[in-house]
C-alpha positions in Angstrom: -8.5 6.8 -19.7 -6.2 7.1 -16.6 -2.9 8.7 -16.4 -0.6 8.8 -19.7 1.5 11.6 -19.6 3.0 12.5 -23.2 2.8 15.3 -25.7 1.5 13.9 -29.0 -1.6 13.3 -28.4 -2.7 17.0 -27.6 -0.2 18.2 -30.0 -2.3 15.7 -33.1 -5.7 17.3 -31.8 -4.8 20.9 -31.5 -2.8 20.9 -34.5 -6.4 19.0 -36.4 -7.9 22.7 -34.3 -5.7 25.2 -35.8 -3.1 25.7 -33.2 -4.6 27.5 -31.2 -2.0 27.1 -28.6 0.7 28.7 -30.6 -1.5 31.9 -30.9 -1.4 33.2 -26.9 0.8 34.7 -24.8 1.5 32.3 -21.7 2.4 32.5 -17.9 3.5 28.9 -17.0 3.4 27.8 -13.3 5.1 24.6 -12.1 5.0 23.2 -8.7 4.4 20.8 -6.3 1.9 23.4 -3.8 1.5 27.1 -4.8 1.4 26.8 -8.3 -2.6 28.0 -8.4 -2.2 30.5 -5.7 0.7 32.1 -8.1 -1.8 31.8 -11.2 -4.5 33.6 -8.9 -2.3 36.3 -8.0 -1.2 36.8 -11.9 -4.3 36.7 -13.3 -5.7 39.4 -10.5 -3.1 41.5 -10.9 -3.2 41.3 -14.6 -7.0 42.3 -14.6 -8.1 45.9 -15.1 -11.7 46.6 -13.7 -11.2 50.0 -15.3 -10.9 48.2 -19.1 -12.9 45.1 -20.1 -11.4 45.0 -22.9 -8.5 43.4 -21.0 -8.9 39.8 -21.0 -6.8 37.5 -18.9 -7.2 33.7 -19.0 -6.5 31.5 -16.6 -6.4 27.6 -16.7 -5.8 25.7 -12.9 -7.0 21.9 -12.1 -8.7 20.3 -10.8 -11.5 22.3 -10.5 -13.7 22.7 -7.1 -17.2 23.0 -7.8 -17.6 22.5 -11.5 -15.3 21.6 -14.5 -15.9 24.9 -15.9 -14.0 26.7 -12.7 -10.7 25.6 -14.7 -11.4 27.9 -17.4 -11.6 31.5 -16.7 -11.2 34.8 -18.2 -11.2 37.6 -15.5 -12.2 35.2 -13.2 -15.4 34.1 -14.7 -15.7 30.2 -15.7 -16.3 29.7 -19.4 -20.3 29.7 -20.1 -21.5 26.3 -19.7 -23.0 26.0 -23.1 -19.5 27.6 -24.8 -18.2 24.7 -22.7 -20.1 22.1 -24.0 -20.3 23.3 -27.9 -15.7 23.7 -27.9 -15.7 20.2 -26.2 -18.1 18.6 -28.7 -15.9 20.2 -31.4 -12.9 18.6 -30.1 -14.6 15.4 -29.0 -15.2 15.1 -32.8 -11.6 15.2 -33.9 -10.3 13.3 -31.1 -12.6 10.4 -32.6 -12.2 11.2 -36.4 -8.4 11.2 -36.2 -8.2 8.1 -33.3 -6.4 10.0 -30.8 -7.4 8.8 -27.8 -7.1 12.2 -25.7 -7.2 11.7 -22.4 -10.0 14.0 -20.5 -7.1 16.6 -19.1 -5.9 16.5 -22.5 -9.1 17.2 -23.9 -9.7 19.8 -20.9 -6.2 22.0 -21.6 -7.1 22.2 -25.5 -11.0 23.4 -24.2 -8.9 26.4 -22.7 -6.4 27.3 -25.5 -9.4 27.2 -27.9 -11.6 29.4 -25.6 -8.7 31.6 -24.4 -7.6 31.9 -28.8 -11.8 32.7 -29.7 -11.9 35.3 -26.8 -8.7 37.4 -28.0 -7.2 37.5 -24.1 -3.8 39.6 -23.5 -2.2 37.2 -21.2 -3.1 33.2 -20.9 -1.6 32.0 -17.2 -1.3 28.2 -16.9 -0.8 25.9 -14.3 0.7 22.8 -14.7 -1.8 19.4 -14.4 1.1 16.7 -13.5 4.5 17.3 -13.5 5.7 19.9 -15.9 7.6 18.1 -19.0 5.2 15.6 -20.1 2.3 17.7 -18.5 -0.1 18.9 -21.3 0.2 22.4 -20.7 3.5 22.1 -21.8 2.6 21.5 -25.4 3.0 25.4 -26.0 6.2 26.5 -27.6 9.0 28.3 -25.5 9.1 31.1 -27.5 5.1 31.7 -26.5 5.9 31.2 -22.8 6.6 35.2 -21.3 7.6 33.4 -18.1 7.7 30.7 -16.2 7.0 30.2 -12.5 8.1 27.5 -10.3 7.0 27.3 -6.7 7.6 25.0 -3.8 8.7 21.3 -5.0 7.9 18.4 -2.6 7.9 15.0 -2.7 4.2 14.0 -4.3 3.3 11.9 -7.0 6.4 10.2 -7.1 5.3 7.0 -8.8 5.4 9.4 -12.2 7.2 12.1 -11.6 10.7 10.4 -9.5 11.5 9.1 -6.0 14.0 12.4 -5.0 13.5 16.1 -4.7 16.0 16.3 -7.6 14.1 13.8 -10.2 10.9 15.5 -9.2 12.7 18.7 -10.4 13.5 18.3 -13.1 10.1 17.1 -14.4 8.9 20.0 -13.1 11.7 22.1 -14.6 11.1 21.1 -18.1 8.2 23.7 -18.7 11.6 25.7 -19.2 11.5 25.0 -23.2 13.9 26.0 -26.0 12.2 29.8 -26.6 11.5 30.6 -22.5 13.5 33.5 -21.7 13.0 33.9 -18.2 11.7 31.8 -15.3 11.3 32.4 -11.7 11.8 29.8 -8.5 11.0 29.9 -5.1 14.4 30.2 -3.3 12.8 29.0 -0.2 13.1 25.4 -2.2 15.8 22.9 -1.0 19.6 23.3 -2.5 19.1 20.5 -4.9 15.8 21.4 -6.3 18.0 25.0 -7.3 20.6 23.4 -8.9 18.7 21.9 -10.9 16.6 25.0 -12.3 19.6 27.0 -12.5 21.3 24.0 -14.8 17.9 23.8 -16.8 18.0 27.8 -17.3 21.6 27.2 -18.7 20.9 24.8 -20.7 18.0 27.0 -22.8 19.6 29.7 -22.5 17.0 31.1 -20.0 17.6 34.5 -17.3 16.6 32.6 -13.8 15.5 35.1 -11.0 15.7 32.7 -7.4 13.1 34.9 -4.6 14.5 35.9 -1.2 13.8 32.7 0.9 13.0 34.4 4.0 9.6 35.6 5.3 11.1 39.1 6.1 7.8 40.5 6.3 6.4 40.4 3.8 8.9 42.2 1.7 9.4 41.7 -1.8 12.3 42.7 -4.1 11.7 44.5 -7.8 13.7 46.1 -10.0 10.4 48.0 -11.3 9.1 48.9 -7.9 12.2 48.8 -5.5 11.9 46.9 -2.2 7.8 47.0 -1.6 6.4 45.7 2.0 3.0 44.5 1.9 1.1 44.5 5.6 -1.1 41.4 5.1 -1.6 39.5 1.7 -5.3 38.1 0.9 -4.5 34.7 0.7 -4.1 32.6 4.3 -0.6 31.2 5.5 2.9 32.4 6.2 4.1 30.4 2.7 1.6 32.8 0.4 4.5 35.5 0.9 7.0 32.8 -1.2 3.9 32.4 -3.9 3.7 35.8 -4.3 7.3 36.7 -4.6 7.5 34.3 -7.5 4.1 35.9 -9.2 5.4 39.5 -8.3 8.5 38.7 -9.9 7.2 37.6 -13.1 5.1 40.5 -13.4 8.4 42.7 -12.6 9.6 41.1 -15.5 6.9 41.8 -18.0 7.5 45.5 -16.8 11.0 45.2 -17.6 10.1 44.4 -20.6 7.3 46.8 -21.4 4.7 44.1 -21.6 2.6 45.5 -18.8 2.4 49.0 -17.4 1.5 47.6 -13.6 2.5 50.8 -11.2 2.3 49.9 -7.3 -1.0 51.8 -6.7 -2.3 49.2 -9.4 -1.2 46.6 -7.6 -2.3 47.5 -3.9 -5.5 48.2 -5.5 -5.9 44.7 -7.1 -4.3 42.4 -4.5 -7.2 42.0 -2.5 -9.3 40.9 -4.9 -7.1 37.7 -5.4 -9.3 34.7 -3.5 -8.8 31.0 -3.9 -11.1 28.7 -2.5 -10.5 25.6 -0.9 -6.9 27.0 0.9 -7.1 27.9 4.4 -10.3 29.2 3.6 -12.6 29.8 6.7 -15.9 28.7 5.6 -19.7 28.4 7.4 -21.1 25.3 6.0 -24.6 25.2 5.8 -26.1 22.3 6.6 -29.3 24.0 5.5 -30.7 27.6 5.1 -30.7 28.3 8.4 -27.8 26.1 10.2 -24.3 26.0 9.7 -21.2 25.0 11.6 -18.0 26.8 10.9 -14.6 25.2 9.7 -11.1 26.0 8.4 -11.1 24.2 4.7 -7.6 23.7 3.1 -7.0 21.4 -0.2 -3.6 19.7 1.9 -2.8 16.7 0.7 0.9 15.7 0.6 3.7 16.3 3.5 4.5 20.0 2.2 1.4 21.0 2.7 0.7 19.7 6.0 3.5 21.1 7.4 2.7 24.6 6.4 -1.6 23.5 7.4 -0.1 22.4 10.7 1.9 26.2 11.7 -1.4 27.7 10.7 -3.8 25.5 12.9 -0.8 26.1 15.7 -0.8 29.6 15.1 -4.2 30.1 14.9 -5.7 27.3 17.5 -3.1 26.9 19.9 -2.3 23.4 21.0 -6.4 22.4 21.8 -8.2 19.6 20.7 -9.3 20.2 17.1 -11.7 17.8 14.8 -10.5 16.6 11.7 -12.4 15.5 8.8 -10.5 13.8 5.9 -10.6 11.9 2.4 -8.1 11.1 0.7 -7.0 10.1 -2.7 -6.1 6.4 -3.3 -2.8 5.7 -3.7 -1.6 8.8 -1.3 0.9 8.2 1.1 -0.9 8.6 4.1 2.5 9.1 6.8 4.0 12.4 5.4 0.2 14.1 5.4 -1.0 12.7 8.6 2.2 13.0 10.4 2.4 16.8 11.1 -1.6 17.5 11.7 -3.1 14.6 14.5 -2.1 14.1 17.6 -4.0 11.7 20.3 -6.1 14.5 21.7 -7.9 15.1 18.2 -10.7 13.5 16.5 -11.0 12.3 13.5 -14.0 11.6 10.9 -13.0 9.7 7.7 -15.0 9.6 4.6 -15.4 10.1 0.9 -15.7 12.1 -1.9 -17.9 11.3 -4.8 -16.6 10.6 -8.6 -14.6 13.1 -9.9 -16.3 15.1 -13.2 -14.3 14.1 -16.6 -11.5 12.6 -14.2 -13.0 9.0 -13.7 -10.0 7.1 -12.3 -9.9 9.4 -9.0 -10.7 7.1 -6.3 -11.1 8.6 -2.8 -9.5 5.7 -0.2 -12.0 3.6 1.3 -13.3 5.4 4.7 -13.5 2.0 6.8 -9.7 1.1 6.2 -8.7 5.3 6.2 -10.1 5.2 10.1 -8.8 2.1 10.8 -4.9 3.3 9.9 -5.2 7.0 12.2 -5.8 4.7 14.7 -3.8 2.2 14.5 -0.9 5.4 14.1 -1.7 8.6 15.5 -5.4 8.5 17.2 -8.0 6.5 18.8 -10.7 8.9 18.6 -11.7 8.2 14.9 -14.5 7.2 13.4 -15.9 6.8 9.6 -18.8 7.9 7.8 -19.2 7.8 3.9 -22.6 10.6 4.0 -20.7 13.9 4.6 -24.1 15.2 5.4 -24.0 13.1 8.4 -20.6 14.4 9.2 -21.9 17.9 9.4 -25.3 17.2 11.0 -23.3 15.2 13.7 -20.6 17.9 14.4 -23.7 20.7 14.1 -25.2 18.3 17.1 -21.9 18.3 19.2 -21.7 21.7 19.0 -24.5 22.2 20.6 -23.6 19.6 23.9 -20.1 20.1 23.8 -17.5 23.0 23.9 -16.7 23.9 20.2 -13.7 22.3 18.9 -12.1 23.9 15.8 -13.2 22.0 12.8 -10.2 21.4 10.6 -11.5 19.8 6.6 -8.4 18.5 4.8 -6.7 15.7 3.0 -8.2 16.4 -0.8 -9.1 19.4 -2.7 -12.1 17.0 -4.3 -13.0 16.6 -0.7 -12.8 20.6 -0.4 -14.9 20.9 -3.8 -17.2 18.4 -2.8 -17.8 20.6 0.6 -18.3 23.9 -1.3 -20.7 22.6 -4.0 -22.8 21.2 -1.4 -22.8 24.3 0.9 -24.0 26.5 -2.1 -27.1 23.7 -2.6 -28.0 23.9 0.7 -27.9 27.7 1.1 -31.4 27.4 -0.4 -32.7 23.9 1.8 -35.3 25.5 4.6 
């Protein structure tokens, strides 16, 4: 089953579970890119090494290495075989009761079942698609703390709208009857804030809008008063933005004597926060013993390749860099490519495999991928499906030729694909 956005599905098959999702407290992220940095910094901050007994869920898609990374609780993924036995359970009704659950669907009640049986404090969602007809959104208002919503660019417009402001407001409606307070990124464009601030008014909701300047690296609280944080862990000038929104939820929940997070708390947890997969600096290992170093970053729309393309700036200066790329069919290919290649760069196209429990992901075809960076932007491109071979040939030119910065982008299936097979061959002699 494809893409079918809607709520009555999941709201038939967890109500046939016992509700589970009516029994949590939630943190709900919306966004077009920084939605799962801002659940990674929640969840971290949340987390108290010093008392297991605190439990913080956290549900982000799609996963990187293996379904069960979407499912967390401190940062561990659900046991495999807990996994298997909730989704059997669910499986069940789905087919008893004719349902037809789509695998996200089926995926988002997996969490709220495992995050309900495991008693965790705080549950911290990101949205799958959109935000109003997006599964997560099944959970009532009144069980939604907060809601977060980060940086909204034009991306999966054929579902979601064809402006910033129709995009918006799908991504706006996790602000339910019930939400008290929500969050933006004031770094967003005028229009995309007009329309939060008119959905907060219509339910009644507090809206806080974060300073839209970098400023370094300052951030404004009522609980904490203005706090300036050196470096953050998380690569990129835009993580201050995602963690202005996170830091002002968590402000918030302090406000409101939910949490009992001093500052020392939080310096002391911040750098624990890590997300794969964006602007992460990675040795691949081609085996054991070999491996050829690259930057690894999930971009795959225009927003984030204009925010990949002021790091690679920044951090490369204006030299020839190699690009490797897959991308999703049906992406447009202009507002990704645009920013990042340039005629002195090379390119290598090629695949990802099939996608686990999301079988209509399609990666584009590598042939026709090469054939339009050339025919647009460079002529120094070349395909190959085996991403082995990609990595054994770069490893090779290395060796003959000055090292150009390796650049991975274009998919985060591409990214998980990449990281999966650098922890199997970790162990190849």
């Amino acid at each position: 089953m494809g893409i079918e956005l809607g709520l009555s599905r999941i709201g038939q098959l967890l109500a046939h579970a016992g509700s589970p999702h009516e029994k949590l407290k939630v943190l709900h992220v919306a966004g077009t890119n920084g939605k799962g940095s801002v659940c990674t910094y929640l969840s971290t901050l949340l987390q108290n090494k010093n008392d297991p007994a605190v439990k913080i869920g956290k549900f982000t898609s799609p996963h990187l290495v293996d379904v069960t990374d979407s499912i967390m609780i401190n940062n561990m993924p659900i046991p495999k075989r807990e996994y298997e036995q909730i989704k059997s359970n669910l499986s069940a009704l789905n087919d008893k009761h004719l349902l037809q659950c789509s695998e996200f669907e089926l995926l988002t009640c997996i969490a709220f079942s495992y995050f309900h049986q495991s008693s965790c404090n705080w549950c911290v969602l990101e949205v799958g698609l959109g935000g109003r007809l997006d599964a997560t959104n099944i959970v009532p208002g009144k069980n939604k703390y907060a809601c977060g919503i980060t940086k909204i660019g034009m991306d999966h417009q054929s579902f979601l709208g064809s402006t910033l402001s129709e995009i918006a407001q799908e991504k706006a409606g996790i602000i339910t009857k019930g939400t008290k307070y929500a969050v933006v990124d004031g770094s967003n464009d005028e229009s995309v804030l007009d329309v939060v601030r008119e959905k907060c008014r219509e339910e009644s909701c507090n809206l806080k809008i974060t300073d839209s300047t970098v400023n370094n690296n300052i951030v404004r609280t009522k609980s904490w008063g203005d706090v300036k944080f050196s470096t953050l862990p998380l690569n990129g000038e835009y993580q201050i933005f995602n963690f202005r929104v996170a830091m002002n939820i968590l402000d918030h929940l302090k406000q409101e004597k939910e949490v009992n997070l001093t500052i020392d708390d939080i310096n002391e947890r911040l750098f624990n926060t890590t997300w794969p997969g964006r602007l992460q600096t990675l040795d691949f290992h081609i085996n054991k013993n070999e491996t050829v170093p690259v930057l690894l970053d999930g971009a795959h729309n225009g927003c984030a390749a204009l925010e990949l393309e002021k790091f690679i700036r920044k951090q490369y200066g204006e030299q020839p860099l190699t690009f490797v790329t897959a991308v999703t069919s049906g992406k447009d290919l202009g507002p990704l490519f645009g920013p990042l290649l340039r005629p002195i760069d090379e390119v290598i196209t090629t695949q990802f495999s099939s996608v686990d429990g999301m079988p209509w992901i399609k990666a584009n075809e590598a042939g026709s991928l090469c054939e339009f960076i050339k025919a647009n932007y460079t002529k120094h491109a070349v395909a190959e499906t085996s991403l082995i071979n990609v990595f054994q040939s770069l490893k090779s030119k290395q060796t003959q030729d000055s090292k150009r910065p390796i650049v991975v982008c274009g998919s985060l299936y591409l990214c998980g694909e990449i990281l999966r097979m650098d922890e199997e061959n970790k162990h190849k002699i």
